[in-house]
MARKE-173185 format. One record per residue: z, y, x of N, C-alpha, C in turn; residue number from 1. Coordinates in steps of 0.02 Angstrom, whole numbers, plus 50000, padded with zeros to 5 digits. Each point is the difference from the previous one (the first is absolute). Layout:
[[Z, Y, X], [Z, Y, X], [Z, Y, X], NUM],
...
***
This chain:
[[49177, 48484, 48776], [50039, 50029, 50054], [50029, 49944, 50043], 1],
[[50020, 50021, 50051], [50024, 49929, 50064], [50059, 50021, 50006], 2],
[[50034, 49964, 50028], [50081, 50016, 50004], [50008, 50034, 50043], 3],
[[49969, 50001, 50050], [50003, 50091, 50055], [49984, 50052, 49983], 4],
[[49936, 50009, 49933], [50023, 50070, 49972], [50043, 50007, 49951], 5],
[[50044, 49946, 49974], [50064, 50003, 49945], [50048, 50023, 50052], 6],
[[50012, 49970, 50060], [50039, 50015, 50035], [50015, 50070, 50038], 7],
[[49934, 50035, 49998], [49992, 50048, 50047], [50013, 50065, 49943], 8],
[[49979, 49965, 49935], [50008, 50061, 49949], [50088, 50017, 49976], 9],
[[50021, 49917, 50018], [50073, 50027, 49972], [50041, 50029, 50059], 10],
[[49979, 49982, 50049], [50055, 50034, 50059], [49966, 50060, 49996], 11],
[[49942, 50047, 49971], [49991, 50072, 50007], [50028, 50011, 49933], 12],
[[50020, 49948, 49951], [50035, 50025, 49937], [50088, 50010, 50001], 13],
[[50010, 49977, 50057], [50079, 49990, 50017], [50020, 50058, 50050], 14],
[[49934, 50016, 50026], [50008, 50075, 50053], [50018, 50053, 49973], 15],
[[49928, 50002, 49942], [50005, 50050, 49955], [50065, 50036, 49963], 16],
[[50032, 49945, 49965], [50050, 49981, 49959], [50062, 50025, 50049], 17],
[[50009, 49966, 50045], [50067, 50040, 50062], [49967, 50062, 50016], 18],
[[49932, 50038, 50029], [49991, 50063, 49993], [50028, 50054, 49946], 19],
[[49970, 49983, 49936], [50019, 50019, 49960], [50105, 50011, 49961], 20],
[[50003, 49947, 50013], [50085, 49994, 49984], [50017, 50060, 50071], 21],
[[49985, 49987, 50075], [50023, 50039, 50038], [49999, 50099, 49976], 22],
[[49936, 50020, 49972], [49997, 50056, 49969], [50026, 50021, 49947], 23],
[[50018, 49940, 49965], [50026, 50033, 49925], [50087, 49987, 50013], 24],
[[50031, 49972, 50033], [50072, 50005, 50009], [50036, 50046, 50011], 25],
[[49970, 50062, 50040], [50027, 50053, 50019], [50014, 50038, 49944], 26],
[[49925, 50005, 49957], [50001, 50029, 49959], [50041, 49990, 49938], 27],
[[50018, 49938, 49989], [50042, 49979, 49948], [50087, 50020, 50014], 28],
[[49998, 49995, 50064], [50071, 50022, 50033], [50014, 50067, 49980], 29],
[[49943, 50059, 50030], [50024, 50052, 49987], [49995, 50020, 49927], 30],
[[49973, 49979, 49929], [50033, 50009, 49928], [50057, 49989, 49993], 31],
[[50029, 49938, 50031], [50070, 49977, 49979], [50064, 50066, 50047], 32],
[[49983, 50034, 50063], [50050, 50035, 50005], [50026, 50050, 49950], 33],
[[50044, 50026, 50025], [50018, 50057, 49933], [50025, 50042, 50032], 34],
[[49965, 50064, 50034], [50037, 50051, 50054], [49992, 50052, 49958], 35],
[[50072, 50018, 49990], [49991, 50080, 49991], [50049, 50034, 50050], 36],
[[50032, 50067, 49980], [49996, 50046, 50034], [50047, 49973, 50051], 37],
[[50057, 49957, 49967], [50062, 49956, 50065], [49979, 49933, 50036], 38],
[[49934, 50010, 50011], [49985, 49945, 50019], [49939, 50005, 50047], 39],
[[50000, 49999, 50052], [49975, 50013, 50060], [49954, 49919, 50046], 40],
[[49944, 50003, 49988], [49956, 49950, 50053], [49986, 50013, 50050], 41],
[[50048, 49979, 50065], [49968, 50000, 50059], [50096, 50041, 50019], 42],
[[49982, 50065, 50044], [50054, 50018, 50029], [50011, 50068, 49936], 43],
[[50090, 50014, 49998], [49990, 50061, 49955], [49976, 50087, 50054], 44],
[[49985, 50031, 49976], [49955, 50068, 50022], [50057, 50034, 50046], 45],
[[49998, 50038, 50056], [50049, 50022, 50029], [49969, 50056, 50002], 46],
[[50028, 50062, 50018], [49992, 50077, 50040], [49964, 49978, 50076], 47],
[[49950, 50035, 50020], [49965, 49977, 50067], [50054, 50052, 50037], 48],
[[49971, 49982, 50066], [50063, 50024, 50064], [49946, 50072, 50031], 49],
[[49935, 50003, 49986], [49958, 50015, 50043], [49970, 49979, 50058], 50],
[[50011, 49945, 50015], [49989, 49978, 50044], [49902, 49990, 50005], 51],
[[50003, 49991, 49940], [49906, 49979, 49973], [49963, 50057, 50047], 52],
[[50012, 50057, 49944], [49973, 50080, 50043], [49999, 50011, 50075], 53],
[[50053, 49978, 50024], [49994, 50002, 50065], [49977, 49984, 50050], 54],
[[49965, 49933, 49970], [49969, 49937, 50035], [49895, 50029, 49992], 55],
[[50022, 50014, 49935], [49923, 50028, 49975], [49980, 50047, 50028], 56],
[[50052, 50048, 50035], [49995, 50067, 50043], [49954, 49996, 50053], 57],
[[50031, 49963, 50032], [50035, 49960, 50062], [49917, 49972, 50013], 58],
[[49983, 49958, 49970], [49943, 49967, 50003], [49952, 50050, 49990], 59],
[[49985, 50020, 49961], [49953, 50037, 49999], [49986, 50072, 50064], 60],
[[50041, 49997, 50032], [49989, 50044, 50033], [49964, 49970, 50096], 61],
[[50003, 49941, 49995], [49993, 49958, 50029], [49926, 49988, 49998], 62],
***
């Protein structure tokens, strides 16, 4: 082997390697949360206003 394909193999082995870490982090993150029922990800749930329906009306009639 020549040192341009040692070279060429480890920078696609160092791609790989940060590919891989990039996909599996998320996933390791979300085991470690612990949500139950008092514990809300993202915004907590509100009563809608109607406003949705109206818009959906609205459009579609259009």
């Amino acid at each position: 082997m020549t040192i341009r394909k040692i070279r060429q193999f480890t920078g696609t082995a160092i791609r790989a390697a940060l590919i891989a870490a990039a996909v599996v982090t998320p996933l390791l993150a979300v085991q470690s949360v612990r949500a139950g029922n008092s514990q809300f990800i993202g915004e907590t749930p509100t009563m809608s206003n109607g406003a949705g329906l109206v818009l959906f009306v609205s459009l579609q009639r259009s």
